[in-house]
N, C-alpha and C positions, 0 to 999 in steps of 0.2 A: 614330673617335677624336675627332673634332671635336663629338659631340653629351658626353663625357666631359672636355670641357677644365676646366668649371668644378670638377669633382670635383679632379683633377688638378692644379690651380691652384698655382705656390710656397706662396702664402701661406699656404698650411696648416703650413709651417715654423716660422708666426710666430703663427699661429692656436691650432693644438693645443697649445704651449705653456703660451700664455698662457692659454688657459681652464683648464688644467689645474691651472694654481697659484691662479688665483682660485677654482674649484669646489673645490679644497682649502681655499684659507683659509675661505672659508665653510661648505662641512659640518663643517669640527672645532673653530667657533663653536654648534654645535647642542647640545644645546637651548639655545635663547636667552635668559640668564639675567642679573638687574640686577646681580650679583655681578660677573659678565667686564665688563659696562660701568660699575663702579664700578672697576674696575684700569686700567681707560685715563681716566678721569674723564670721563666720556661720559653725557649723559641716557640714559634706557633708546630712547626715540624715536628718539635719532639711531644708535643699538648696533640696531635691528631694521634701519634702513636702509642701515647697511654690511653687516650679517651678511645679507640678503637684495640686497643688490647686487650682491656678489659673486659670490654662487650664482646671480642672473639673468644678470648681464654674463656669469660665465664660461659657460652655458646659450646668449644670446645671440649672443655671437660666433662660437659655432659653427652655431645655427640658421639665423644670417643668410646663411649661403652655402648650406644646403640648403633653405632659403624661395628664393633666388633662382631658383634654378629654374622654381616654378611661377609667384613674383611677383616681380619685379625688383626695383621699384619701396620694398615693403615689406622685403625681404630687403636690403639697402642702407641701409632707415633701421634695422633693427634692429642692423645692423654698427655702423652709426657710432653709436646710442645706446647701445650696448655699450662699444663703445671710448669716449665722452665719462662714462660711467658707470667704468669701468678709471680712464681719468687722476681722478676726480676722490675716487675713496679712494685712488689712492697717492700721490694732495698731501695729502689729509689726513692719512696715516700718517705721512707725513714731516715735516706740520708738529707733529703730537703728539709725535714725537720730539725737537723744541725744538734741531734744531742751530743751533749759533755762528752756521755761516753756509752760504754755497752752494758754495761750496768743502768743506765738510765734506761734506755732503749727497752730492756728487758722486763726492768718494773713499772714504766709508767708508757710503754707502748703497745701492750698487749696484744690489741688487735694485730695490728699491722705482723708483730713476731706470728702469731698465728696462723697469719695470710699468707706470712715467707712459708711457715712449714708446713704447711697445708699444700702450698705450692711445689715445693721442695718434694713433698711425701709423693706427689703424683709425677712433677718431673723425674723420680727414681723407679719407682714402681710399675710407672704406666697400667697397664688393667690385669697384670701379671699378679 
């Protein structure tokens, strides 16, 4: 059992999740088109690098635990560059959303705070 911990690991509760909804928001940004980043008012530049962020980080943070196995070292940076990639489009979806304030943000964006610290939790942790 002890050569299967890291498969087995909780963190797959918080893992599989999260990539799931980022591997979603980014395949149903495909094809990647200036029209969708013209609805968010977004260069076409910075619309290829969330619509391929997404689909990496949520790729990502799941690679990163089965790299760990053969690389530790490597499989750890790709967790946390997954998770710091995660928090840093759901700050920016949240600030394109333009709420009042942080208190709105918190009661009526739920997901999105989720997504930061979901993201956040793997950006600090990695598979440690």
């Amino acid at each position: 059992m002890r050569n299967f911990y890291w498969l087995v690991n909780s963190d797959w509760f918080i893992r599989i999740p999260l990539a799931v909804v980022f591997l979603q928001q980014g395949l149903i940004k495909l094809p990647i088109t200036a029209d969708d980043a013209a609805v968010f008012e977004l260069p076409m530049l910075v619309w290829i690098f969330v619509v391929l962020g997404e689909i990496g980080a949520g790729i990502g943070i799941l690679a990163g635990r089965f790299v760990e196995k053969l690389w530790k070292n490597i499989g750890d940076s790709v967790t946390r560059f997954s998770g710091f990639t995660m928090g840093c489009i759901a700050t920016g979806v949240i600030w394109i959303g333009q709420p009042d304030s942080l208190v709105d943000v918190l009661l009526y964006d739920n997901l999105h705070v989720f997504l930061w610290a979901g993201g956040l939790y793997f950006a600090l942790k990695g598979n440690r």
